[in-house]
C-alpha positions as a printed Julia matrix, in Angstrom:
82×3 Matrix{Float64}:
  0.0     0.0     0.0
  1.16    3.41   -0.96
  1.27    6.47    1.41
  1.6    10.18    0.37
  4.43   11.92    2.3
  1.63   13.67    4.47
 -0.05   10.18    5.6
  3.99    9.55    6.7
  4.79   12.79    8.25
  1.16   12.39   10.49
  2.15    9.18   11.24
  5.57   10.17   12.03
  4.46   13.05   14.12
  1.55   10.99   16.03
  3.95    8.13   16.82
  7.18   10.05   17.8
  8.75    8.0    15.23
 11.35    9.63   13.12
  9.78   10.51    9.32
 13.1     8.94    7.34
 12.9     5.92    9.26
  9.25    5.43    8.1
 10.07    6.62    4.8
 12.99    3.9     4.22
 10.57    1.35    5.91
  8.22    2.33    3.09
 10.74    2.1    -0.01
 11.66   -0.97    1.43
  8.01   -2.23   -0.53
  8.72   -0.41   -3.2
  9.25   -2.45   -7.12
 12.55   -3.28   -7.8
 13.63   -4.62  -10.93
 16.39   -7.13   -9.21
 13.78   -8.7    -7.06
 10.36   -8.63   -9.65
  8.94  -11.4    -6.95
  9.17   -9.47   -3.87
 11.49  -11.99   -2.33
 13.77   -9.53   -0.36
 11.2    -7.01    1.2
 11.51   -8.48    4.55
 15.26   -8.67    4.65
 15.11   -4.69    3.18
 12.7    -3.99    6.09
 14.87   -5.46    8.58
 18.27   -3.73    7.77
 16.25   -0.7     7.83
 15.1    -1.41   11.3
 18.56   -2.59   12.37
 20.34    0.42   10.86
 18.15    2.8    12.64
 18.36    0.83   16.1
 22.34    0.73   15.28
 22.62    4.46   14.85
 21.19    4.99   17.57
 23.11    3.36   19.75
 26.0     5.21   18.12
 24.33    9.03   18.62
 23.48    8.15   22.41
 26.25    9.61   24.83
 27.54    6.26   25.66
 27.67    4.39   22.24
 29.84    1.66   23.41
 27.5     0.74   26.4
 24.35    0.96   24.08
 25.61   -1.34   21.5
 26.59   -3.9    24.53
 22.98   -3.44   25.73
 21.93   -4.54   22.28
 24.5    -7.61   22.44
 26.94   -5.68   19.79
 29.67   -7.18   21.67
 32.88   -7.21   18.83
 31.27   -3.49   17.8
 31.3    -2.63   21.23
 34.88   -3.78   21.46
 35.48   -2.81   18.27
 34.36    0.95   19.15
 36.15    1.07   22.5
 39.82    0.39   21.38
 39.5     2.66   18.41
């Protein structure tokens, strides 16, 4: 089902969810010529979800301790040597 950028930014708004994330969640249903069946829509909507939970564990003042709490342990690792 299509939505028009205002049903998004309404939802967006009424949710307290952020508009891009809902818009990439969206385009993640979207035709594409590599995939005519539809095969890969889930695994499109799930690295959008995981990419938004991801950078936000990254923008929150402790990003090392957020990405243990999500069990990002080698990332956490990863993060704190660097």
């Amino acid at each position: 089902m299509a939505y028009t950028s205002e049903e998004l930014r309404t939802t967006s708004e009424r949710a307290g969810i952020p508009l891009d994330y809902l818009t990439r969640l969206v385009a993640a249903d979207d035709h594409d010529p590599q995939d005519p069946d539809g095969n890969h829509v889930l695994l499109k909507k799930l690295v959008v979800v995981f990419d938004h939970h991801v950078a936000k564990c990254f923008a929150s003042p402790d990003p090392v301790g957020a990405l243990r709490q999500f069990g990002f342990e080698e990332t956490a690792d990863a993060l704190a040597e660097a």
